[in-house]
DOROLO-748680 format. One record per residue: residue in three letters; x, y, z of N, C-alpha, C, O in turn. Coordinates in steps of 0.001 Angstrom, whole numbers, plus 500000, padded with zeros to 6 digits. Example, Ala and Ser with C-alpha at 12.3 -4.5 7.8 and 13.67 -1.06 7.14 Angstrom:
<nodes>
NODE   rest     n.xx     n.yy     n.zz    ca.xx    ca.yy    ca.zz     c.xx     c.yy     c.zz     o.xx     o.yy     o.zz
NODE    ALA   513190   494310   507800   512300   495500   507800   513200   496700   507800   514236   496681   508465
NODE    SER   512850   497750   507080   513670   498940   507140   512900   500030   507870   513409   501138   508039
</nodes>
This chain:
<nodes>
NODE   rest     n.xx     n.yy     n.zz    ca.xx    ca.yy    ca.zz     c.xx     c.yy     c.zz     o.xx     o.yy     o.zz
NODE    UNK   008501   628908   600372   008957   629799   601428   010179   629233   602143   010959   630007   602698
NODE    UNK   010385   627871   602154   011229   627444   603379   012260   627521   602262   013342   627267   602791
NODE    UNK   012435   627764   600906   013939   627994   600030   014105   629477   600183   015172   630014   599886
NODE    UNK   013196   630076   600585   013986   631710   600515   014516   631476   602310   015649   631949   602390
NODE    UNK   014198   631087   603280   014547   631401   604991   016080   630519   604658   017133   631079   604964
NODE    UNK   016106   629350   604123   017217   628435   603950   018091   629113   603102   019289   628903   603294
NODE    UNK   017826   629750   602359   019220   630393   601469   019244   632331   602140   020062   633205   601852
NODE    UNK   018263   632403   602886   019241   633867   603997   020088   633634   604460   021181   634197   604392
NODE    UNK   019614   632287   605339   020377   631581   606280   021321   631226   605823   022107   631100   606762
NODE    UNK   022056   630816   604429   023409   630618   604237   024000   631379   603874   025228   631315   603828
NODE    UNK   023036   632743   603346   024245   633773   602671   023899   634159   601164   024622   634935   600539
NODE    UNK   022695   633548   600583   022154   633537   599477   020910   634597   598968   019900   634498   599665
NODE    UNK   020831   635571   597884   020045   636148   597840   019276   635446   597078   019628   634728   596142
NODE    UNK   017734   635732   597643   017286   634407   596605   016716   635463   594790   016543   635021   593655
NODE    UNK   016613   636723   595278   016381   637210   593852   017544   636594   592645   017324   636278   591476
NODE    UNK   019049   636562   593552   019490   635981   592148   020348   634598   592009   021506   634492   591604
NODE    UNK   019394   633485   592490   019504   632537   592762   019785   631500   591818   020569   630551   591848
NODE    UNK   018392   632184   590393   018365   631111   589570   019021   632118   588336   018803   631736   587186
NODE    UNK   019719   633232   588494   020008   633828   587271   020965   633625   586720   022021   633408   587313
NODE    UNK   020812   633648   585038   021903   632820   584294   023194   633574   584353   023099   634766   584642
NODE    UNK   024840   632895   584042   026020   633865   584127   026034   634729   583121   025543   634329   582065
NODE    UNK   026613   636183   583176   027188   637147   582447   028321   637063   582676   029095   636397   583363
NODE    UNK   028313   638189   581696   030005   638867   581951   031048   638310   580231   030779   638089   579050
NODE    UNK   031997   638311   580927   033158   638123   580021   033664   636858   579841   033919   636466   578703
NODE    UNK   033885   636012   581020   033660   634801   580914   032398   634168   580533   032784   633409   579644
NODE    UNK   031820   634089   580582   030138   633748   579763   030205   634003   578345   029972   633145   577494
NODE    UNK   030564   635332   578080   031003   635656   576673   032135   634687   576302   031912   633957   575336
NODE    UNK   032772   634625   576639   034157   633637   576053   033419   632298   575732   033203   631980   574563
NODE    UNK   032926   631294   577089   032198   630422   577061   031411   630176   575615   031716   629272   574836
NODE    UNK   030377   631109   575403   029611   631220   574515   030559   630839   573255   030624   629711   572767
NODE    UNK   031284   631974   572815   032517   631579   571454   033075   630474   571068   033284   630175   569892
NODE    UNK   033376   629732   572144   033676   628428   571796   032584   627214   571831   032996   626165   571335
NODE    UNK   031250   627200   572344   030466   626953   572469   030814   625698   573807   030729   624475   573697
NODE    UNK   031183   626438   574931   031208   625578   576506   030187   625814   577115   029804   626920   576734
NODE    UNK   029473   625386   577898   028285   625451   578688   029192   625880   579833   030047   625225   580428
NODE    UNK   028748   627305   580018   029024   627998   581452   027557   627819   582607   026406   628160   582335
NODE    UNK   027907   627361   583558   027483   627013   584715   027225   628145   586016   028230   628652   586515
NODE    UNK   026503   628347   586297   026612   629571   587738   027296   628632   588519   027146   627460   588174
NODE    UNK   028258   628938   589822   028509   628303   590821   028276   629428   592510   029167   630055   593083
NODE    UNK   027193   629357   592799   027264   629986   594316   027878   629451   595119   027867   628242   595350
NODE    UNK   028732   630586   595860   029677   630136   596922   029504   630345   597949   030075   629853   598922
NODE    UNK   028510   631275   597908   027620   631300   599751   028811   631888   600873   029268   631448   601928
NODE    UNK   029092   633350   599897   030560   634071   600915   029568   635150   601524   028912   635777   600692
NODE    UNK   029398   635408   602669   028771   636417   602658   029382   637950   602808   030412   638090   603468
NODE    UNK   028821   638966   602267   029916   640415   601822   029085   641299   603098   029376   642488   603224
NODE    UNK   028136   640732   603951   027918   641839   605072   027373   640751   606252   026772   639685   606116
NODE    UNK   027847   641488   607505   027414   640330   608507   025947   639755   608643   024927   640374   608339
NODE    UNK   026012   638397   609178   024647   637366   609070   024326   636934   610278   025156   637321   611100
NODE    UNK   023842   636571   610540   023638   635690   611559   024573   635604   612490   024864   634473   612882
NODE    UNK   025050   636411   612886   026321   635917   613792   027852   635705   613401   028836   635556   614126
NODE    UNK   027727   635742   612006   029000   635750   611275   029663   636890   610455   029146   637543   609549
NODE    UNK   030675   636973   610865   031140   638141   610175   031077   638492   608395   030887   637558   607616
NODE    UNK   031208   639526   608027   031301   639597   606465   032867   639359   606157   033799   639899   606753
NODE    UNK   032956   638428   605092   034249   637763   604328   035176   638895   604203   034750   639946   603725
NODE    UNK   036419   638791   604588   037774   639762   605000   038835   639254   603490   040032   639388   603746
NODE    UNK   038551   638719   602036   039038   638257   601652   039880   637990   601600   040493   638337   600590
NODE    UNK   040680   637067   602748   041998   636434   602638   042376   635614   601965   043583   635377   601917
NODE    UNK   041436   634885   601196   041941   634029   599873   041794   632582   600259   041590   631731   599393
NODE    UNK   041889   632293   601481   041705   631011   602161   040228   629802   602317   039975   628925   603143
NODE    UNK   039634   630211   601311   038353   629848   601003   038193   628226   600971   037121   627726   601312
NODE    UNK   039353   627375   600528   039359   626308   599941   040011   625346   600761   040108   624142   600523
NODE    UNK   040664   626270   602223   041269   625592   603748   040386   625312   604350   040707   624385   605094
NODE    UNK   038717   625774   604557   037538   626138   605090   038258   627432   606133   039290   627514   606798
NODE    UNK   037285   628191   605897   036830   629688   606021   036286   629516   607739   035331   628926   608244
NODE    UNK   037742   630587   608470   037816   629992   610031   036680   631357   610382   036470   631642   611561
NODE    UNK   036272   631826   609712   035380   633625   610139   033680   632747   610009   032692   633335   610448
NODE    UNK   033555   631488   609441   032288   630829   608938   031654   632061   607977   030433   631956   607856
NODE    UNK   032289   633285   607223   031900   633624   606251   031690   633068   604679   031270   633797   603781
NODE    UNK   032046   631683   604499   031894   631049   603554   031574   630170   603697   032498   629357   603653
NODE    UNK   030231   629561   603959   028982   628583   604209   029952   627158   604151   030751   626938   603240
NODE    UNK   029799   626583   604884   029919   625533   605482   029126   624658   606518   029026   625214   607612
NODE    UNK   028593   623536   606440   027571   623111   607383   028289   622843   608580   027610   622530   609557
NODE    UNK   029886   622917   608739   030319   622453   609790   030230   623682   610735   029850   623759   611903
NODE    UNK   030726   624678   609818   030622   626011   610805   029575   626613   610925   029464   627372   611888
NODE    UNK   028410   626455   609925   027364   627230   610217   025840   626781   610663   024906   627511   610995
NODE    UNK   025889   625441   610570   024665   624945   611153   024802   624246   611994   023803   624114   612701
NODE    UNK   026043   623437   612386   026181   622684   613614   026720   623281   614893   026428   622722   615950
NODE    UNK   027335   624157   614900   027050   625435   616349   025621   625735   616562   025154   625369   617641
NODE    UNK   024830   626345   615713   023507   626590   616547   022529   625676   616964   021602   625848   617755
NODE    UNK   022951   624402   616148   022013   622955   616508   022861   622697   618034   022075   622693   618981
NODE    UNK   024022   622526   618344   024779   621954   619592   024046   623119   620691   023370   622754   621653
NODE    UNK   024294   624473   620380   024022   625018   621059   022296   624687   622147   022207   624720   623374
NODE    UNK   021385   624453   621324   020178   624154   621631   020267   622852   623026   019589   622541   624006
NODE    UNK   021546   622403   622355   021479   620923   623550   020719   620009   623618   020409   619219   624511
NODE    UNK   020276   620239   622072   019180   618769   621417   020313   617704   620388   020094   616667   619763
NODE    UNK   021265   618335   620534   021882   617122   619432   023302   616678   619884   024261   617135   620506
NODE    UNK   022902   615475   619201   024163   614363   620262   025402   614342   618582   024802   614018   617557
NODE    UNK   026991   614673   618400   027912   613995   617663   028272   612784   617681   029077   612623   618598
NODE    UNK   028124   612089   617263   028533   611070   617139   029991   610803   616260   030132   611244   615119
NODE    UNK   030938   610094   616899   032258   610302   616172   032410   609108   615527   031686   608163   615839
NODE    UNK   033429   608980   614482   033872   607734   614012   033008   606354   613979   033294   605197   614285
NODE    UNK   031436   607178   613311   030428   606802   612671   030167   606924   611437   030063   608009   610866
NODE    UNK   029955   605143   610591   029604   605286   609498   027833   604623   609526   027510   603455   609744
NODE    UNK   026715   606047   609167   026061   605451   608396   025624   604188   607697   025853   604285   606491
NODE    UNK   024867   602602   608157   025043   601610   607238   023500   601868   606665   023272   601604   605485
NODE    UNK   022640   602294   607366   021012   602010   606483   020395   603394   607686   020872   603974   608661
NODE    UNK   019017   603448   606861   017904   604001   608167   016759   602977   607823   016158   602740   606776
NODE    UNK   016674   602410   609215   015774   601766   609533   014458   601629   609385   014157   602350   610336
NODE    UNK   013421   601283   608955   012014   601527   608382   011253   600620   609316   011325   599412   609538
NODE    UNK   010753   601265   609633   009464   600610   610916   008459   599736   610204   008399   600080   609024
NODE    UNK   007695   598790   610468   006682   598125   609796   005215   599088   609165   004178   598670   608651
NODE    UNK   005624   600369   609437   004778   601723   609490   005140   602518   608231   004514   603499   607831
NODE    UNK   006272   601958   607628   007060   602452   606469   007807   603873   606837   008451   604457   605965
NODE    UNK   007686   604416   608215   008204   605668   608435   010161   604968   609113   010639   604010   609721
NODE    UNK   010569   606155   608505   012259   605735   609511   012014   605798   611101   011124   606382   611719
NODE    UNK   013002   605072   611533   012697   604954   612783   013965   604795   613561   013933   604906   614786
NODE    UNK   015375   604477   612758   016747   604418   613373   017357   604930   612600   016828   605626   611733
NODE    UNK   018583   604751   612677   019671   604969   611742   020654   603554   612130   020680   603290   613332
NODE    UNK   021186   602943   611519   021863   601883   611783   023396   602618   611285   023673   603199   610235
NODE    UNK   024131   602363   612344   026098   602631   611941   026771   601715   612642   026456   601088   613653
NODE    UNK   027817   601714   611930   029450   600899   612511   030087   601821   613171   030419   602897   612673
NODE    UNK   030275   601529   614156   031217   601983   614902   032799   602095   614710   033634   601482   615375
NODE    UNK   033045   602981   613690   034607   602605   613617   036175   601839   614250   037113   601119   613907
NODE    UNK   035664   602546   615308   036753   602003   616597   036845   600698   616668   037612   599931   616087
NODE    UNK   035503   600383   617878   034938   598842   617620   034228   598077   616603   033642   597027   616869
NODE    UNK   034276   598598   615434   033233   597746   614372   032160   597137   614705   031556   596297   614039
NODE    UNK   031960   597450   615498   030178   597320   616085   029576   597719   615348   030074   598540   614578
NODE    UNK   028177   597328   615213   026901   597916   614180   025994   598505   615535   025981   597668   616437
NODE    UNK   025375   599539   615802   024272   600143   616652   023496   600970   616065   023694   601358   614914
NODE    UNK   022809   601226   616576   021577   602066   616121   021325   603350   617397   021337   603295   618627
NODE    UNK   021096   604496   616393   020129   605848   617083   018661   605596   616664   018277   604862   615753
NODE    UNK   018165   606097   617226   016697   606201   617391   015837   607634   617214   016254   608365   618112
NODE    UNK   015095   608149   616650   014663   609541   616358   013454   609744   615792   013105   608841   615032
NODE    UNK   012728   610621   615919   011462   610925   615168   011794   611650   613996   010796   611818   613294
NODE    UNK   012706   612082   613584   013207   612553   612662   014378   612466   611944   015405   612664   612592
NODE    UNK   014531   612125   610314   016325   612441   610151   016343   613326   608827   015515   613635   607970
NODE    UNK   017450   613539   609031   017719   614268   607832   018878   613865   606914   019889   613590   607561
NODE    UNK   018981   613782   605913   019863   612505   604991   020580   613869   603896   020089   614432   602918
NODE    UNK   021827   614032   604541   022411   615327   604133   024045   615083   603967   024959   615780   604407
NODE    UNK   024124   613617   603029   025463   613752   602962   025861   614032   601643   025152   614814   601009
NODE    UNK   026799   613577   601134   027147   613851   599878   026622   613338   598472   026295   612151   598457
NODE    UNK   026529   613837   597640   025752   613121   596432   025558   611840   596378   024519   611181   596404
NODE    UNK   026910   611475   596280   026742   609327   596619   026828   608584   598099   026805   607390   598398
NODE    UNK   026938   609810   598914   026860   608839   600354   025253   609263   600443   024619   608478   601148
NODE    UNK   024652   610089   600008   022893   609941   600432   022910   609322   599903   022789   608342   600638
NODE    UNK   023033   608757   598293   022122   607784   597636   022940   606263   598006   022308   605221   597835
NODE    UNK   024115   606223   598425   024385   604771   599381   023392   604289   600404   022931   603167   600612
NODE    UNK   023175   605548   601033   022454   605710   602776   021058   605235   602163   020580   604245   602716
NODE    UNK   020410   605724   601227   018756   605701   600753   018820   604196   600181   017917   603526   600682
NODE    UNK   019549   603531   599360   019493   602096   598492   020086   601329   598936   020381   600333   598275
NODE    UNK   020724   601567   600945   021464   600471   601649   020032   600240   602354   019910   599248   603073
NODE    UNK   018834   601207   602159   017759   601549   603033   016334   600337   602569   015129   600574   602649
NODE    UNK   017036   599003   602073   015989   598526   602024   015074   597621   602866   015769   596872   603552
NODE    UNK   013578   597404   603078   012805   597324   604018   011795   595944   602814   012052   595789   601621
NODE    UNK   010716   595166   603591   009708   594663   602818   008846   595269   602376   008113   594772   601520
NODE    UNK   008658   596693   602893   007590   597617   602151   008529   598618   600766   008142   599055   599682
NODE    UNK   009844   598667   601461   010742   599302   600117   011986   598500   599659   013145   598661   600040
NODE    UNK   011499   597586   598746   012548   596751   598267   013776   597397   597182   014834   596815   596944
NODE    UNK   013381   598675   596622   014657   599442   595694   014964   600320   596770   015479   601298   596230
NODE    UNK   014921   600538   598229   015009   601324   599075   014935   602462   599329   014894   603121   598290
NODE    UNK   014898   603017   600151   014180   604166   600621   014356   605393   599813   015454   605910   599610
NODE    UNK   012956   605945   599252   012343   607291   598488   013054   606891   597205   013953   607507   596632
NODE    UNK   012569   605923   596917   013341   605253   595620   012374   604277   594914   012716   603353   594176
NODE    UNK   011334   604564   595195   009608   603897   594023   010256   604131   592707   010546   603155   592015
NODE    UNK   010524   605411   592274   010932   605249   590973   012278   604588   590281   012699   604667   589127
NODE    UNK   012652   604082   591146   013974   603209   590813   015045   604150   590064   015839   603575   589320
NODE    UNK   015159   605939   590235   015757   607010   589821   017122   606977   590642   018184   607331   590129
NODE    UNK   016994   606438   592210   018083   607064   593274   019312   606037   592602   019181   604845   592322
NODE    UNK   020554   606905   592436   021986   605902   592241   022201   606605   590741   023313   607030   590427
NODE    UNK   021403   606670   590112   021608   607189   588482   021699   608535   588371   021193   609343   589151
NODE    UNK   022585   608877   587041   022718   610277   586837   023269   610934   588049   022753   612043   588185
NODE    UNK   024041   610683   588882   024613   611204   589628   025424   612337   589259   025765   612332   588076
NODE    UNK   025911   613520   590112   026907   614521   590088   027393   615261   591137   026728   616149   591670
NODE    UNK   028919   614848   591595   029335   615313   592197   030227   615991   592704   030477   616604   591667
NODE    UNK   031188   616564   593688   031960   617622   593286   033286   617465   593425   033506   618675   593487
NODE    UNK   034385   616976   593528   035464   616862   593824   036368   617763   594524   037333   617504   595242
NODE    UNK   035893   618804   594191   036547   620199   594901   037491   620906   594228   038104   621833   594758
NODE    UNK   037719   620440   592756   039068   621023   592127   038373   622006   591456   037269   622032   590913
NODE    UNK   039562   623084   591664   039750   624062   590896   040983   624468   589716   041828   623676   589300
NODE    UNK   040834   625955   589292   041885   625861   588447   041936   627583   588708   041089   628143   589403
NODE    UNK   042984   628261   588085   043149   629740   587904   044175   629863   587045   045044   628997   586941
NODE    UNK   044152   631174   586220   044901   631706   585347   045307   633064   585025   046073   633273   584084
</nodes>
């Protein structure tokens, strides 16, 4: 249930979420034998939540100033600030999350860019939502005496087989 409320919420129908590509490009794909890929772009074509429906100006790849094309900057961190439960923190890097003798997280440890200080937040909760290789930096910088391959990493899987996105495109 919480993957169908999470993909309304960005703009995603979940009936066709997992469905494979058609069309003409797919057909082409196929002929030469390329593995065509779905890519959702999470534009939304009628208003959401507060955001307007996409005006296609083409500007998709500047980030999308209408927050009609999903972005966590524009679309989940306004309604979290708004609440007045969450603190930004600037010109913070991430070094570990902290593991209590309880095995639960219990900080977040960062450098302070400016001053190169190391400090810590404190929280009953986190959420580890960065990029393909900065989570799995953040999770295997995360080691503790109860998690020595570090954190959610028993199977010694986190760091391998990675994939991630660079952002390039192409057109023709």
């Amino acid at each position: 249930m919480a993957r169908v409320v999470n993909s309304r919420f960005v703009g995603l129908d979940e009936r066709t979420l997992f469905d494979l590509p058609t069309g003409s490009l797919k057909k082409a794909c196929d002929k030469v034998n390329v593995l065509c890929v779905p890519a959702r772009m999470a534009i939304i074509t009628q208003p959401l939540n507060g955001r307007p429906a996409c005006h296609y100006c083409g500007q998709c790849s500047r980030g999308c100033k209408s927050a009609s094309n999903f972005s966590s900057s524009q679309v989940l961190i306004p309604p979290a600030l708004a609440t007045g439960r969450l603190r930004v923190i600037t010109n913070a890097m991430a070094r570990e999350i902290v593991v209590g003798k309880d095995g639960k997280a219990e900080a977040v440890a960062y450098i302070d860019r400016t001053t190169k200080e190391e400090k810590q937040v404190y929280a009953r909760s986190f959420v580890v939502a960065a990029s393909t290789c900065e989570s799995a930096r953040l999770l295997l910088n995360s080691r503790s005496t109860l998690l020595p391959q570090g954190l959610a990493n028993s199977s010694g899987v986190v760091g391998r087989n990675l994939m991630d996105s660079v952002g390039s495109w192409g057109s023709g």
